[in-house]
PyMOL CGO cylinders between C-alpha atoms (Angstrom):
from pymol import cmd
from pymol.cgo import CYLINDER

trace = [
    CYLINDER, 125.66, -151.41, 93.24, 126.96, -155.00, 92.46, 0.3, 1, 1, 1, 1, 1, 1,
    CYLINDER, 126.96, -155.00, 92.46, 128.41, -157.08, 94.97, 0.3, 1, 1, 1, 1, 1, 1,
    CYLINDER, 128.41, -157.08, 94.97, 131.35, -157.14, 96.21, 0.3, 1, 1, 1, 1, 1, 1,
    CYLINDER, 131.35, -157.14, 96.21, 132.74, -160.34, 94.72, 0.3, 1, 1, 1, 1, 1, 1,
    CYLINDER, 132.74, -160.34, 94.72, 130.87, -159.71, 91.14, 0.3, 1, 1, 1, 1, 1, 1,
    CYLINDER, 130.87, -159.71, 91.14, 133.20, -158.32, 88.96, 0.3, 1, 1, 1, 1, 1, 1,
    CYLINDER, 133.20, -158.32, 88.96, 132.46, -154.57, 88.09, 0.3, 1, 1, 1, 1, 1, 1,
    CYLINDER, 132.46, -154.57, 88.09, 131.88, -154.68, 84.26, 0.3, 1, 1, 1, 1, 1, 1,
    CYLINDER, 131.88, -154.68, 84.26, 135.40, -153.31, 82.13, 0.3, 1, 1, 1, 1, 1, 1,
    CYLINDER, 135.40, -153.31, 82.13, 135.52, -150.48, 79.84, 0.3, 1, 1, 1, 1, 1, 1,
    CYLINDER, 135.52, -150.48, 79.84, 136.28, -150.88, 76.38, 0.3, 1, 1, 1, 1, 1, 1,
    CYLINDER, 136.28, -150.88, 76.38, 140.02, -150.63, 76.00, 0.3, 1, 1, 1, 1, 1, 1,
    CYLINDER, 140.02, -150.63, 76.00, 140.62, -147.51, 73.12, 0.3, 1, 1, 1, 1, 1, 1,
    CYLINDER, 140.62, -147.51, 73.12, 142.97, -147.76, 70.24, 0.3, 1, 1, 1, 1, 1, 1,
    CYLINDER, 142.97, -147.76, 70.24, 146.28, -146.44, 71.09, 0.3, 1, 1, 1, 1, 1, 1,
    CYLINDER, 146.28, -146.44, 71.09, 146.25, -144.19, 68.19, 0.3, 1, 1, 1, 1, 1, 1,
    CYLINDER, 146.25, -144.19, 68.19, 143.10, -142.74, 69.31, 0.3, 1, 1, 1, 1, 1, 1,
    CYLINDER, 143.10, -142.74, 69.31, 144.62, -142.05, 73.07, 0.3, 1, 1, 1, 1, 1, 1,
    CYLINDER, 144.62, -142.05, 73.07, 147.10, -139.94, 70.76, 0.3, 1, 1, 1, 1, 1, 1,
    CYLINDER, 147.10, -139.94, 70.76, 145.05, -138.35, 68.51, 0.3, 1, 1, 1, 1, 1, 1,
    CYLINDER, 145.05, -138.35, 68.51, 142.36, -136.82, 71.26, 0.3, 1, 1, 1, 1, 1, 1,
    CYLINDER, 142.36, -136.82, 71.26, 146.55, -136.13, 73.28, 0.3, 1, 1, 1, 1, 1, 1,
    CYLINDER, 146.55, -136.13, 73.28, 147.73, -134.34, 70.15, 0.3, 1, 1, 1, 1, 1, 1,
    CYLINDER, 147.73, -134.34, 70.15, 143.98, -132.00, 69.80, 0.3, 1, 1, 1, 1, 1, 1,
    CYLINDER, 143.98, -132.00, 69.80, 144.13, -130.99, 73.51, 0.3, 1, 1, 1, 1, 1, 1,
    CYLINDER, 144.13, -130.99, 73.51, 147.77, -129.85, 72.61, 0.3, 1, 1, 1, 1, 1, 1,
    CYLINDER, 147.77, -129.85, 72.61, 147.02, -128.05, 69.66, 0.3, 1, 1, 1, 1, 1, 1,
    CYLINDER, 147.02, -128.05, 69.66, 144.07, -126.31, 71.49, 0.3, 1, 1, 1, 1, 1, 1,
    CYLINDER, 144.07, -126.31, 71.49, 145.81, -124.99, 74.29, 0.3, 1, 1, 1, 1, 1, 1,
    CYLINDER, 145.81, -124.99, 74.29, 148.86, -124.43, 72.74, 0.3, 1, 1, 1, 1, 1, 1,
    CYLINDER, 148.86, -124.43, 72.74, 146.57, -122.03, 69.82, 0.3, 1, 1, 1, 1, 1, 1,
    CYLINDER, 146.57, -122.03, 69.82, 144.80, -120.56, 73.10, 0.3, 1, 1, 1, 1, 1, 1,
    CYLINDER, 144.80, -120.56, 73.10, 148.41, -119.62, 74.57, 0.3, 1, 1, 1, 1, 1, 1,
    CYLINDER, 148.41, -119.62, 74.57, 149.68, -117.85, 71.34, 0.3, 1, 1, 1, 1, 1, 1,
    CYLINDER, 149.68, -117.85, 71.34, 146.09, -115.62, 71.02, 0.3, 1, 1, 1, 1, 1, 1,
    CYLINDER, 146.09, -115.62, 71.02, 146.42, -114.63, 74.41, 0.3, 1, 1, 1, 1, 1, 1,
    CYLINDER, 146.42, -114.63, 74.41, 150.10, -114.26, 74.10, 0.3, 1, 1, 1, 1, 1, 1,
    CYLINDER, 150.10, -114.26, 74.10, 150.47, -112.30, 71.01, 0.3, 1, 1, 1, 1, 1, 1,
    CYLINDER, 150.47, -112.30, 71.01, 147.49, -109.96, 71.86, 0.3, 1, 1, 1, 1, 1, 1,
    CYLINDER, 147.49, -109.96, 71.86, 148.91, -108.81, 75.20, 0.3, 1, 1, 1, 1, 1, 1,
    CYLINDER, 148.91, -108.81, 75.20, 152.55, -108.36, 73.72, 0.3, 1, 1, 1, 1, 1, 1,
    CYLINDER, 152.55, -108.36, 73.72, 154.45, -110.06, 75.63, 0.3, 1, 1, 1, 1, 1, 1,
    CYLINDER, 154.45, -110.06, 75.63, 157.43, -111.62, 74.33, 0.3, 1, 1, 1, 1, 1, 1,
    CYLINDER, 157.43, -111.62, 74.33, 156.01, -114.64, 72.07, 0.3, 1, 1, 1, 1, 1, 1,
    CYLINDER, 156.01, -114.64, 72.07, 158.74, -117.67, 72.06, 0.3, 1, 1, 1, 1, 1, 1,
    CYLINDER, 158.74, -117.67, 72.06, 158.55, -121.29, 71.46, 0.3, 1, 1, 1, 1, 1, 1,
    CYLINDER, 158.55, -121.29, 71.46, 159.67, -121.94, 74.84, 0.3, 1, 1, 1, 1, 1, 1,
    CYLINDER, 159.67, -121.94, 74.84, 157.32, -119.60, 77.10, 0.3, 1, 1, 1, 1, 1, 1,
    CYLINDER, 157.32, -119.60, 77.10, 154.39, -120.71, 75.02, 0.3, 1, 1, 1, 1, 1, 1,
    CYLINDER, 154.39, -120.71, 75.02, 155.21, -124.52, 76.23, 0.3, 1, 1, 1, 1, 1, 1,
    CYLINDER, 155.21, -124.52, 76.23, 155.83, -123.46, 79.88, 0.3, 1, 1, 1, 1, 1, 1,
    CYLINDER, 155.83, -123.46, 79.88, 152.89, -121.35, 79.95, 0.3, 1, 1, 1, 1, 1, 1,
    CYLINDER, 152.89, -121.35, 79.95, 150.60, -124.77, 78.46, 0.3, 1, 1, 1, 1, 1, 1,
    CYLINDER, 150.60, -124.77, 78.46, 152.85, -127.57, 79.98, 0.3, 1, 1, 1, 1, 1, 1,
    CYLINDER, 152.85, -127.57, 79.98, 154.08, -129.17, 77.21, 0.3, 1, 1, 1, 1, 1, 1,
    CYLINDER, 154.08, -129.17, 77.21, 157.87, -130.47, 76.44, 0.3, 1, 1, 1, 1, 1, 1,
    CYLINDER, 157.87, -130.47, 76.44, 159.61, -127.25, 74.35, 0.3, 1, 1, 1, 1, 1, 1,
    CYLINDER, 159.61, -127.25, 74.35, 160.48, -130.21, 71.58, 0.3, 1, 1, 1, 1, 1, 1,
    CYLINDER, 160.48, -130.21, 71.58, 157.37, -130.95, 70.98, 0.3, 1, 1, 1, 1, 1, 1,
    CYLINDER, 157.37, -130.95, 70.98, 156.65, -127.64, 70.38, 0.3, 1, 1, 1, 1, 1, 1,
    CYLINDER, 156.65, -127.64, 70.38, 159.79, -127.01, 68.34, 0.3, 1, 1, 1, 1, 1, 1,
    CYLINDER, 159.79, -127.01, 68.34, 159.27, -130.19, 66.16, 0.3, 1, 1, 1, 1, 1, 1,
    CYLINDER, 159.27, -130.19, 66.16, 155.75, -129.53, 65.28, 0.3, 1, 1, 1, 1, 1, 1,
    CYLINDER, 155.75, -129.53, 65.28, 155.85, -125.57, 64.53, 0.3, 1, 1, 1, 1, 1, 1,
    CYLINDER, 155.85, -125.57, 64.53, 159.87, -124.91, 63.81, 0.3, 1, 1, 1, 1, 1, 1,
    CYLINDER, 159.87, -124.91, 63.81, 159.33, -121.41, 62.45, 0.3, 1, 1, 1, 1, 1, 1,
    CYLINDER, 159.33, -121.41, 62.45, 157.58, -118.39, 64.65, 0.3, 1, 1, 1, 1, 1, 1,
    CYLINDER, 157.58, -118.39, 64.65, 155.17, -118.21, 61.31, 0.3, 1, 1, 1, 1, 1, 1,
    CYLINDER, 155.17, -118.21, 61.31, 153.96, -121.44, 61.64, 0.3, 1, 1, 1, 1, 1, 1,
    CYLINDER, 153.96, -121.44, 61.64, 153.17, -121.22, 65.37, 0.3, 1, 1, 1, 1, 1, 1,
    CYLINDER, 153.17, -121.22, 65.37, 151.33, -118.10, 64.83, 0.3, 1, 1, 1, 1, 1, 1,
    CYLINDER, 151.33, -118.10, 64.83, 149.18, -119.47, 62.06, 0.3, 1, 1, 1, 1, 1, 1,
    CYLINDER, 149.18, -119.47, 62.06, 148.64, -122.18, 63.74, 0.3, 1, 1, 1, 1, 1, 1,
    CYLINDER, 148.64, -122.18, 63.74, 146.66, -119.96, 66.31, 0.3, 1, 1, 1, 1, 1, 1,
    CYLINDER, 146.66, -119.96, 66.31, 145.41, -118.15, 63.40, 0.3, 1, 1, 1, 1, 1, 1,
    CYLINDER, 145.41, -118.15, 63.40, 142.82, -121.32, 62.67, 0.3, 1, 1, 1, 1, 1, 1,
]
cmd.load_cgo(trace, "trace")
C-alpha cells in the first residue's frame, strides 16, 4: 500500500470510441437475450417492452432495429 502522500499510479485513459463500442455490445447482448426470452414465452414482443425490460432508451432501440424483422434477427445471431 503506498503512502499516503505518493500518488496512486493512473489508469490508462481508453479511447472514447472504445467506451462506445464495448456500450453498444452490452446493448446488443442484452437486448438479443430479451427478444429470445421474449419471443419464446409469447408474450407480446414490442420495441418498447423489450427496452423497458433491458433499460435502454425506446429510440435507441427504434433507430437501430426500425422493423419487428430486424429486431428478431437480430436475436436470431
Amino acid at each position: 500500500m503506498p503512502h499516503w502522500r505518493q500518488r496512486q499510479k493512473q489508469k490508462p485513459r481508453r479511447q472514447p470510441a472504445e467506451v462506445i463500442r464495448e456500450r453498444d455490445e452490452r446493448r446488443t447482448a442484452a437486448l438479443a437475450q430479451c427478444v429470445r426470452e421474449m419471443n419464446a414465452g409469447k408474450h407480446g414482443l414490442t420495441h418498447t417492452a423489450v427496452a423497458e425490460r433491458v433499460g435502454v432508451p425506446v429510440q435507441y432501440v427504434l433507430w437501430k432495429y426500425p422493423s419487428m424483422e430486424q429486431l428478431l434477427e437480430m436475436a436470431k445471431t
